[in-house]
C-alpha positions in Angstrom: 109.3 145.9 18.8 111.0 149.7 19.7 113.2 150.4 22.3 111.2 152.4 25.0 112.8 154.6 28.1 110.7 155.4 30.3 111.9 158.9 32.1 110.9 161.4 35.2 111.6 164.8 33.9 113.1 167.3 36.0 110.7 169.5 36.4 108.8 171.2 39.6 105.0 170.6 37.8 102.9 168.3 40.1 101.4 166.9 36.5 104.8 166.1 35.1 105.6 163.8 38.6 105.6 160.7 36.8 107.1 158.6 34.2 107.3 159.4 30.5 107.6 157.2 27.7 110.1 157.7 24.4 111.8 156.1 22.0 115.2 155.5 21.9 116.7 156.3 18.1 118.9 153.8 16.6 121.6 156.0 16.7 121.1 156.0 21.0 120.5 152.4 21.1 122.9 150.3 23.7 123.9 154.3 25.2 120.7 154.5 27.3 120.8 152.2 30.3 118.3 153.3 33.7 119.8 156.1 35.7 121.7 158.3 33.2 120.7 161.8 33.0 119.2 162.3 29.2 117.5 165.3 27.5 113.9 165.0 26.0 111.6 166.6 24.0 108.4 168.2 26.5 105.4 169.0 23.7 103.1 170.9 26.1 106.5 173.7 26.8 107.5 173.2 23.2 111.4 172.7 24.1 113.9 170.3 25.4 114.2 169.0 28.7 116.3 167.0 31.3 115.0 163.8 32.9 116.2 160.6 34.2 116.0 157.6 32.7 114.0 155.0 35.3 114.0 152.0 32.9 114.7 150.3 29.6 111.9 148.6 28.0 111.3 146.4 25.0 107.4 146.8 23.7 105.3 146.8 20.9 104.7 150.2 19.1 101.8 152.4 20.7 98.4 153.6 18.6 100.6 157.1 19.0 103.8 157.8 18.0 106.4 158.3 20.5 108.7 160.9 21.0 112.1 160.2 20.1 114.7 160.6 23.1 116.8 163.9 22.7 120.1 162.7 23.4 122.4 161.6 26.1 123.5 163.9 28.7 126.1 161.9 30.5 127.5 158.1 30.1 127.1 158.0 34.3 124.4 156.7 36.3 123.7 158.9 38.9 120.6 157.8 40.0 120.5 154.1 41.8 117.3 152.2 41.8 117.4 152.4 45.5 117.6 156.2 45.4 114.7 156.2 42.9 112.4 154.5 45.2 112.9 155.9 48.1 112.3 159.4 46.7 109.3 158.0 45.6 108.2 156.8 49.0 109.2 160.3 50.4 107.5 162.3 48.2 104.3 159.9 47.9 104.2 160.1 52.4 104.5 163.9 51.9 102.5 164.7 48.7 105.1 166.1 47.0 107.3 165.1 43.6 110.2 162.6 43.9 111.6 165.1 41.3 111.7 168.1 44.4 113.5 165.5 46.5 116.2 164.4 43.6 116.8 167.7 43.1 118.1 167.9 46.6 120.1 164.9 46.8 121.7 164.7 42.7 124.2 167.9 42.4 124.5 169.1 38.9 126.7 167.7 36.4 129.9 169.0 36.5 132.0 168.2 33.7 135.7 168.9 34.7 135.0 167.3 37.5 133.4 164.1 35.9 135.6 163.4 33.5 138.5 163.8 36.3 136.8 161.4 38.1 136.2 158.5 35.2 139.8 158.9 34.2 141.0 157.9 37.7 141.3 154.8 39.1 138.3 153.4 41.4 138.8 154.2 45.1 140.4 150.8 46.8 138.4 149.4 50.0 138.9 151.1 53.1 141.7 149.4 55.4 140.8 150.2 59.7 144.0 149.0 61.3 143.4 146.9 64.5 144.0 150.6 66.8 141.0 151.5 65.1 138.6 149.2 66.0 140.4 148.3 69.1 139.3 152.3 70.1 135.7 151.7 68.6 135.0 148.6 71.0 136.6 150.1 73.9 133.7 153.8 73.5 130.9 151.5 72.3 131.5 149.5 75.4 130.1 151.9 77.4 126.5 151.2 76.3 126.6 147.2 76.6 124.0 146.5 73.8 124.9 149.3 71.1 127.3 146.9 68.7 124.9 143.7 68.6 121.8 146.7 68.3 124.2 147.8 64.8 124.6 144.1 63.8 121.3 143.8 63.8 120.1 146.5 61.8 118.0 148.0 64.6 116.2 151.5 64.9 117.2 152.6 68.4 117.8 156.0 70.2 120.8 156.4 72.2 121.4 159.6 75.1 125.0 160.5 74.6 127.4 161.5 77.0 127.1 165.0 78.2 130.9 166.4 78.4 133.8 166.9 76.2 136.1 163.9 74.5 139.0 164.4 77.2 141.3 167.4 76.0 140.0 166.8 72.3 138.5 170.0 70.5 135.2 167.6 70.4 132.8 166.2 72.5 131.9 163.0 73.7 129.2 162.3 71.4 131.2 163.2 68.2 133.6 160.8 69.4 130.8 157.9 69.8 129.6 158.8 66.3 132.6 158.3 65.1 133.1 154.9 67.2 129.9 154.1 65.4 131.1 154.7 62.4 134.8 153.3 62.4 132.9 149.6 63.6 130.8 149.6 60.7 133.6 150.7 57.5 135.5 147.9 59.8 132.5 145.7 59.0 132.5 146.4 55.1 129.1 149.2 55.5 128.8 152.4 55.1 127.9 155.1 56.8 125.4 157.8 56.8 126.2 160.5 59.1 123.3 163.5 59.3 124.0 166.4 61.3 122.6 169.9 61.8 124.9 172.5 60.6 128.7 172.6 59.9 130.1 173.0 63.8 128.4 169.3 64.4 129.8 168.2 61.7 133.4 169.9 61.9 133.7 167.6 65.3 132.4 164.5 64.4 135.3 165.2 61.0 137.9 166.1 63.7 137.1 162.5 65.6 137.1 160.5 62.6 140.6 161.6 61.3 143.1 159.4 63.1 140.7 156.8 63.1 139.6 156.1 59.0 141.8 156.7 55.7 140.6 160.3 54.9 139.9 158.9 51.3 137.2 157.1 53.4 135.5 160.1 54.4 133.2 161.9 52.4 131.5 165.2 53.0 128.2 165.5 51.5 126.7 170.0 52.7 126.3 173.1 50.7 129.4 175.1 51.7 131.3 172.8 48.9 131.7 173.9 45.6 129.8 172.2 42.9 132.9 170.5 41.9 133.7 169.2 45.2 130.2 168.4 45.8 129.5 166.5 42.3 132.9 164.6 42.7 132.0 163.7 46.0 128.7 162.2 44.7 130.3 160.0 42.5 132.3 158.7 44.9 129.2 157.6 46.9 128.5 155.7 43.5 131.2 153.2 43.6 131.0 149.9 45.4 134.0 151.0 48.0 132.4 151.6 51.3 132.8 155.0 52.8 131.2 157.4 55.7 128.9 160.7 54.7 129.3 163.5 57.0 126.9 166.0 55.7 123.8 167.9 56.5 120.0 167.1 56.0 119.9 166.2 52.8 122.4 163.4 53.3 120.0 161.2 54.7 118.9 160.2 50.7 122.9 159.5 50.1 123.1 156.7 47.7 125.9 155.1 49.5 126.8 151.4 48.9 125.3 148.9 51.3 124.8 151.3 53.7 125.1 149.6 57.5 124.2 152.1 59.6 122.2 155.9 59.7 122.8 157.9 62.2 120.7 161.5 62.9 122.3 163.7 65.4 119.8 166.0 67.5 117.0 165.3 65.3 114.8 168.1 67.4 117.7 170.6 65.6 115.2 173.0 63.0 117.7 172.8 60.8 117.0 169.2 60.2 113.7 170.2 58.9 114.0 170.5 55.1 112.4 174.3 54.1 112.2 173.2 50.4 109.3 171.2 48.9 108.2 168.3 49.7 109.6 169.6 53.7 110.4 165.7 54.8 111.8 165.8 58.1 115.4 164.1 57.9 113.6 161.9 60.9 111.5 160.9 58.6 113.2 159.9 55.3 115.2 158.4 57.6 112.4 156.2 59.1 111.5 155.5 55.7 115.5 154.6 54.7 115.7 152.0 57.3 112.6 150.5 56.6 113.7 149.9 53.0 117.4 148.7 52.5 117.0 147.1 56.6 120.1 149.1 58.0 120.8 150.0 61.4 118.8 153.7 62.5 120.3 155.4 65.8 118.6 158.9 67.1 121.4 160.1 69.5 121.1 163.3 71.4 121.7 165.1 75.0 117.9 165.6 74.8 114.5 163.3 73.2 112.7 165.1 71.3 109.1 164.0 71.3 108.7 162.8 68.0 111.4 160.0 68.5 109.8 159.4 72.1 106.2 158.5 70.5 108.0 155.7 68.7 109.7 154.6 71.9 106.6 154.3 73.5 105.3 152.1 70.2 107.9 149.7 70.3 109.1 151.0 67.0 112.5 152.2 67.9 114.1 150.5 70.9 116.1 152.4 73.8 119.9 151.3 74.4 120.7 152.5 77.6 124.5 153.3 79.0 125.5 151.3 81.9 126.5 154.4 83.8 124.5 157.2 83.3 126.3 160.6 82.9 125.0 163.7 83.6 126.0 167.6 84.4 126.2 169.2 87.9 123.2 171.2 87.1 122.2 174.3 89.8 118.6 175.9 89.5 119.8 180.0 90.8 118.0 182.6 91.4 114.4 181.2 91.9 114.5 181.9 95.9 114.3 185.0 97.1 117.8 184.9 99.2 119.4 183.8 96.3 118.8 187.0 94.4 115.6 186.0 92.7 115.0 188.8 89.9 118.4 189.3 89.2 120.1 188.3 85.7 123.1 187.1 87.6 122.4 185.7 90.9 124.8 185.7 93.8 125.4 182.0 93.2 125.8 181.8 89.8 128.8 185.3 90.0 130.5 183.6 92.5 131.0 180.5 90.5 131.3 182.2 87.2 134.7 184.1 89.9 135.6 181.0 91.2 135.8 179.0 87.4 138.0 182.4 85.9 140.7 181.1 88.4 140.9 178.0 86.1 140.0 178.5 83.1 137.4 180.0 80.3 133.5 180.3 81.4 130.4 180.1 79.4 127.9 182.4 79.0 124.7 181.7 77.1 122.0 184.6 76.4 119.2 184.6 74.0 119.3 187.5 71.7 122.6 188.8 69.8 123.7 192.5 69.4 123.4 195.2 72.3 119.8 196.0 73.3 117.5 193.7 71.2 114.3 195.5 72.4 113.4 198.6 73.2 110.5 200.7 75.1 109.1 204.0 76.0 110.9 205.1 78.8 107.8 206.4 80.0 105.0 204.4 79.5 106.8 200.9 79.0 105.0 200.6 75.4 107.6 198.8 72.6 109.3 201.1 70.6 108.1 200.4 66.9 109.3 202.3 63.7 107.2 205.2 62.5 107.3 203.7 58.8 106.6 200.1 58.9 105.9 199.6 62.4 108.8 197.1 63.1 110.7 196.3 66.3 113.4 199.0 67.3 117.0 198.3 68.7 120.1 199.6 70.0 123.3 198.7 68.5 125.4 200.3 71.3 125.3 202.4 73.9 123.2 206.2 73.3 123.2 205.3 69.6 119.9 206.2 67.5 117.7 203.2 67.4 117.5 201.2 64.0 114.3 199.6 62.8 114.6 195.3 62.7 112.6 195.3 59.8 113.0 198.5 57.3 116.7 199.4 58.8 115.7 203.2 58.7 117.5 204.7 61.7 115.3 207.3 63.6 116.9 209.6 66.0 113.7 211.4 66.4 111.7 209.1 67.3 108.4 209.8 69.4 106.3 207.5 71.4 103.1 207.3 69.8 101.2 206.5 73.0 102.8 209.1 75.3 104.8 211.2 73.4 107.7 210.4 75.0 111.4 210.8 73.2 113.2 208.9 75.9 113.7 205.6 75.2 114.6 202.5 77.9 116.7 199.2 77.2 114.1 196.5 78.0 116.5 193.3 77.0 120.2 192.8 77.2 121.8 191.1 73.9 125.3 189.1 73.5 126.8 192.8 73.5 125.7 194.0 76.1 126.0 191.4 78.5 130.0 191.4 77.6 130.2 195.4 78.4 128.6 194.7 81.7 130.6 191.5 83.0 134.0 192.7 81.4 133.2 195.8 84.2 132.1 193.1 87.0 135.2 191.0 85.7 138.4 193.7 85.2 141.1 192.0 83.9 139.3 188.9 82.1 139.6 188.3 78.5 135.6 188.8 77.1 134.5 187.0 74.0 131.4 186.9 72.2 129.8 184.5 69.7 126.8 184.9 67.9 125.6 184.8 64.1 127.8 187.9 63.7 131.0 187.1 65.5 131.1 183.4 65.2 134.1 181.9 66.8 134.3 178.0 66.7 137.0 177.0 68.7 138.7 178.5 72.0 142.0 177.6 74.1 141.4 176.3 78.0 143.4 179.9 79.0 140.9 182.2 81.5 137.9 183.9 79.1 134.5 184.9 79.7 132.7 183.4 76.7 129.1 185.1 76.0 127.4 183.3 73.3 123.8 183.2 71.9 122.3 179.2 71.9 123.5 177.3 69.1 126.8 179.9 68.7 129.0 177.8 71.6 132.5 177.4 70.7 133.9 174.1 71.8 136.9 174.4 74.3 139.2 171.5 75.1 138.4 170.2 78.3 135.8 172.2 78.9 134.0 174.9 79.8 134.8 175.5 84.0 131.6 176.8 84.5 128.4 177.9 82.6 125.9 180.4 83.0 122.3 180.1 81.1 121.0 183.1 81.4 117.7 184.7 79.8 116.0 181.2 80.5 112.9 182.9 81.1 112.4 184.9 78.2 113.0 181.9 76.0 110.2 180.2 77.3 107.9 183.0 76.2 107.9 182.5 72.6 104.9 181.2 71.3 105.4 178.2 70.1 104.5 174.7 70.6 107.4 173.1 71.4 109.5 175.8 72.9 109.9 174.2 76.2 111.6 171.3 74.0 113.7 173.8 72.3 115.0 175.6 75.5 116.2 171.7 77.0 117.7 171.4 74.0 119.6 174.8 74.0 120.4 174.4 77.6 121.8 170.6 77.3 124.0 171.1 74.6 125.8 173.9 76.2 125.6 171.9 79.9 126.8 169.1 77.8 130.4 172.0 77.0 131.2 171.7 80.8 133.7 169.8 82.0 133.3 166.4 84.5 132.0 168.3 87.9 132.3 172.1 86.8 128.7 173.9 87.8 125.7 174.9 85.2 123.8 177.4 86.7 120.4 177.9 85.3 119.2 181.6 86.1 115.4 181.9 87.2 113.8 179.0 85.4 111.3 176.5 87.5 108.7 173.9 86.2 109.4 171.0 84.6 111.6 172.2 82.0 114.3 173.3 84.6 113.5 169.7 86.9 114.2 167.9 83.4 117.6 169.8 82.8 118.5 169.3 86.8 118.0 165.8 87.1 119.1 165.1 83.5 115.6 162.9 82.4 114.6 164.7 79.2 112.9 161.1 78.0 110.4 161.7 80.7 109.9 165.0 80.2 109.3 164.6 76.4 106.3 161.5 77.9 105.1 164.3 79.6 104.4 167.0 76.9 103.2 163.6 74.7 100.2 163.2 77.5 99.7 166.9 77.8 99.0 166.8 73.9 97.1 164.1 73.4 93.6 165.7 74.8 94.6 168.2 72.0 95.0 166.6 69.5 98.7 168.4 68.6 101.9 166.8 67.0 103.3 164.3 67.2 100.3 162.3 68.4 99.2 163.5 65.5 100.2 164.3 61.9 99.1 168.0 60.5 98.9 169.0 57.2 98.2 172.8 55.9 96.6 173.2 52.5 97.4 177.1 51.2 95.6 178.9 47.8 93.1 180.7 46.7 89.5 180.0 48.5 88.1 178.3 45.8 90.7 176.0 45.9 91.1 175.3 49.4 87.3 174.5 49.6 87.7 171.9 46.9 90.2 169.9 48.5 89.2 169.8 51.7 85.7 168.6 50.5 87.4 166.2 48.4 89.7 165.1 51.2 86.0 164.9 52.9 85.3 161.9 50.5 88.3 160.5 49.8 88.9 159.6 54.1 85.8 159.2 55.6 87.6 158.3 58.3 89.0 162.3 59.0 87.1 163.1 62.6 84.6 165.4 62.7 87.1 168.4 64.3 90.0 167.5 61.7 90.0 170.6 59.6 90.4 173.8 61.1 89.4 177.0 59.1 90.2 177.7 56.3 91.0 181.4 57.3 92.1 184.4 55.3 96.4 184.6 55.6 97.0 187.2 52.7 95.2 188.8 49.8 93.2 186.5 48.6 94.5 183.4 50.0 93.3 181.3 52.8 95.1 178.4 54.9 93.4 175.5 56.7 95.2 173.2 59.3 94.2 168.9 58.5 94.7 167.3 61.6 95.0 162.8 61.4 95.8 159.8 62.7 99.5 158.1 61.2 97.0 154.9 60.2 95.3 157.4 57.4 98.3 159.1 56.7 98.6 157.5 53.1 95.1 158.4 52.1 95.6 161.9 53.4 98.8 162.6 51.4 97.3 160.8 47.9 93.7 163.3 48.5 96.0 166.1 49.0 98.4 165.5 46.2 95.5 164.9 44.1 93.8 168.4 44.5 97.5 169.8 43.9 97.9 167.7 40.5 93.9 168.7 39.5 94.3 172.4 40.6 97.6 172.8 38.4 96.0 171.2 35.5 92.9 173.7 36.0 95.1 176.8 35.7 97.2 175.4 32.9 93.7 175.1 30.7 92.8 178.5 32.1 95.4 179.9 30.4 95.6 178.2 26.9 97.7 180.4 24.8 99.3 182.7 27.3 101.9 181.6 29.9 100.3 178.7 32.1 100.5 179.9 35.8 102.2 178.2 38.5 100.4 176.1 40.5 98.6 178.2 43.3 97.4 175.3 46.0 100.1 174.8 48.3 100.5 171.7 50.6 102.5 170.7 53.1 102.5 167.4 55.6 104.0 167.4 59.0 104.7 170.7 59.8 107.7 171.5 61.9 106.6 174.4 63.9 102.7 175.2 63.4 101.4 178.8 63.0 98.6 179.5 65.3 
């Protein structure tokens, strides 16, 4: 009998996605144990490699010699069982690695920081005092069937309240989350807390601080340093319960006896992992729940459609509050007498006067800087740069437009359709719009936020605030008015779910007003504006599921793209042909040339072939990576050139 472990090496080959078997030398024997991070010999790169060790086997010797294990990287386990298999669930619903997800989740070792952290002491069990959970009860109250819906380990979808935690730099929802939260540590669980980027997540810290023992508290995002981040790791390790506050990757945080997961805005794009295999943090947390039975809650000001389809399947259930909250929400400037054409109706200027009396006022636009788009001043043709044909813009007032793409500034620049030199500002930016309501408002403190003045936080003194969506600073109190402007042009871009993205946009900052103060939304009718105004974005996500179910779009269905070279492309879809008979006739769209010599086609299919799909597709990746290893036998094996992807967040047509 030998000593066998049995390891998935760290490596981003589709072929290598799977265990390998070596033998441990005496000299390693009772070291190894499943977990551990370990190096190993790789014959077909001809060096040394890291892996993780999956399990410890006892077994005859093979016909073939095995490998002897390298050595030991590091005496800790840092990868749980649990954590193994539901990477492997992930990857296998997405065609992708379980190694690609790991490497999201596991931070590098850190030594310093390791051995710092098995020289100290283990971290004692959170203590709540009675305050605590006395709070917890008394804001979970407000939604009568929320703490028995935790209890029970339920997937269920809650509307948050839209307005700000009292005089708290926070709003309401941060503070349920962290109600949420503070019952469950009370209970002995932890805590998964997934939220977009690092303002959701600075609130829901801020809300949790007087409640839970800040040794408690763990943050789990990328703006750490890998000390910080690998300590912080290990601390999810022990058997002490804690909360994760972190971003989309902290969905797959191997906490112990986890009670409850909680995704906040789950229509956010940032919750869409970029990086391969691309799972959805929805998703893996779908897949979470399903596996270790804890509780799942989708909260939000808006229901994105994706969490509504499994609503309407009985698979997540709807806990309702027993007073529903909403914004005063005014639809401006879509009459005629109410200054219909205008940016800032009559209505909406004389509350925006009315609020300054009081106290700050928001001002959303769409696009940052000072004139976002240009034209001929002539002929109304966009201004586009000379050498690479990119989008021109101002950055102030009479300045020589600057190319989006190149950055070549062109002071010259002639209109190639009229021959025009005069150019025209076709678009007002977060720049602009302050220089011409600091004029309309003398005397008022003017502040902007965007990606390149971001401001977090304000005081409840007198300000306009103009802000692009998402760049909202939080007030105390509120916000004593707020203006959505540019509502229009957002619901021009061409994508599939823009009108969810704008009721999104819109409700969060509706949701930064105080109790009573007015939202005007500027020029915007159709159902999008009647969702915002009588607060029902649940029905208005039902109604863009019927609209695409004729279609045959997402979510009703899943989509898939497959990416390569045409040869390739061919071969998997004919292969997928085989492998699912199933696949409707008008499944596949193209393939179609994208770039050089690369083509793309779109797999459209029903959630009940889902598996088959993903194992069809992840077996053309595995077969065409093998293909152009043997292609190039004694040169450098090329990377693998089929690309496939499964639920695509935002489709391409």
């Amino acid at each position: 009998m030998i000593t066998v472990a049995r390891v998935l090496v760290d490596s981003p080959l589709p072929q290598l996605d799977r265990p390998f078997d070596y033998a441990v030398p005496e000299a390693l024997r009772g070291e190894v144990a499943p977990g551990m991070r370990v190096k190993v010999p790789l014959r077909t790169a001809g060096r040394v490699v890291e892996g993780f060790v999956l399990e410890v086997v006892e077994m005859e010797p093979p016909d073939r010699p095995l490998s002897d294990l390298d050595s030991v990287v590091s005496p800790v386990v840092v990868l749980p069982d649990s954590l193994f298999r539901l990477a492997r669930r992930v990857a296998d619903r997405a065609a992708g690695s379980a190694g690609d997800v790991l490497r999201l989740v596991i931070p590098k070792r850190m030594v310093r920081a390791e051995k710092v952290w098995l020289a100290a002491s283990a971290p004692p069990a959170p203590e709540i005092v009675a305050e605590s959970v006395a709070w917890a009860n008394g804001v979970l109250s407000a939604f009568p069937t929320l703490s028995e819906a935790l209890e029970a380990g339920d997937r269920i979808v809650v509307d948050a309240p839209p307005r700000p935690a009292g005089t708290h730099p926070w709003g309401a929802w941060a503070e349920l989350l962290a109600a949420m939260a503070t019952e469950r540590l009370a209970a002995g669980r932890s805590v998964v807390l997934v939220l977009p980027d690092h303002r959701d997540q600075g609130q829901v810290l801020a809300a949790l601080a007087d409640r839970v023992p800040a040794e408690a508290v763990v943050r789990d995002d990328a703006r750490r340093s890998g000390p910080e981040r690998y300590a912080g790791y290990l601390r999810l390790l022990h058997a002490s319960p804690c909360i994760v506050v972190g971003n989309r990757s902290t969905v797959y945080a191997p906490a112990h006896h986890v009670g409850l997961v909680v995704i906040w805005d789950d229509g956010d794009p940032l919750l869409a992992e970029p990086l391969t295999p691309g799972v959805h943090a929805r998703d893996a947390a779908l897949v979470r729940q399903e596996q270790e039975g804890s509780a799942l809650v989708f909260a939000g000001h808006t229901r994105s459609t994706d969490v509504e389809r499994l609503v309407q399947l009985g698979w997540v259930k709807e806990v309702p509050a027993s007073r529903r909250e909403s914004p005063r929400v005014v639809l401006s400037g879509t009459q005629e007498a109410d200054g219909r054409g205008q940016r800032v109706p009559s209505a909406a200027f004389a509350a925006a006067r009315e609020a300054l009396q009081h106290g700050p006022v928001l001002v959303q636009v769409s696009r940052p800087g000072y004139a976002p788009v240009l034209v001929c001043a002539e002929c109304r043709t966009p201004a586009r740069c000379t050498h690479c044909s990119g989008p021109l813009h101002a950055r102030r007032p009479g300045a020589a437009p600057d190319c989006g793409w190149c950055g070549r500034s062109l002071p010259a620049w002639t209109c190639g359709n009229c021959g025009s030199t005069r150019l025209r500002m076709a678009s007002s930016g977060s720049e602009r719009t302050a220089d011409e309501l600091g004029r309309a408002f003398p005397n008022t403190r003017v502040i902007v936020s965007d990606g390149a003045h971001p401001v977090v936080e304000l005081d409840s003194r007198p300000a306009l605030v103009i802000a692009t969506r998402g760049a909202e600073p939080i007030v105390p109190g509120g916000y004593h008015a707020v203006l959505l402007l540019d509502g229009d042009k957002m619901l021009l871009a061409e994508q599939l779910r823009i009108g969810e993205a704008c009721l999104r946009w819109w409700s969060n900052a509706a949701a930064l007003a105080a109790p009573g103060a007015p939202v005007h939304l500027v020029g915007v009718t159709g159902p999008v504006s009647r969702a915002l105004a009588t607060w029902t974005s649940a029905a208005y996500a039902r109604g863009e599921l019927a609209a695409r179910a004729p279609l045959q779009m997402p979510p009703v269905v899943r989509v898939a793209t497959v990416e390569g070279p045409g040869g390739s492309v061919t071969a998997a879809l004919a292969r997928l042909r085989d492998d699912v008979p199933r696949l409707a006739g008008s499944a596949i769209l193209g393939p179609v040339p994208v770039a050089d010599d690369a083509v793309r086609a779109l797999v459209r299919f029903e959630y009940a072939v889902g598996t088959d799909v993903a194992q069809s597709l992840r077996a053309s990746v595995i077969a065409d990576a093998l293909r152009g290893r043997r292609a190039g036998k004694g040169r450098p094996a090329p990377r693998a050139t089929l690309r496939v992807r499964l639920d695509v967040p935002e489709l391409d047509l």
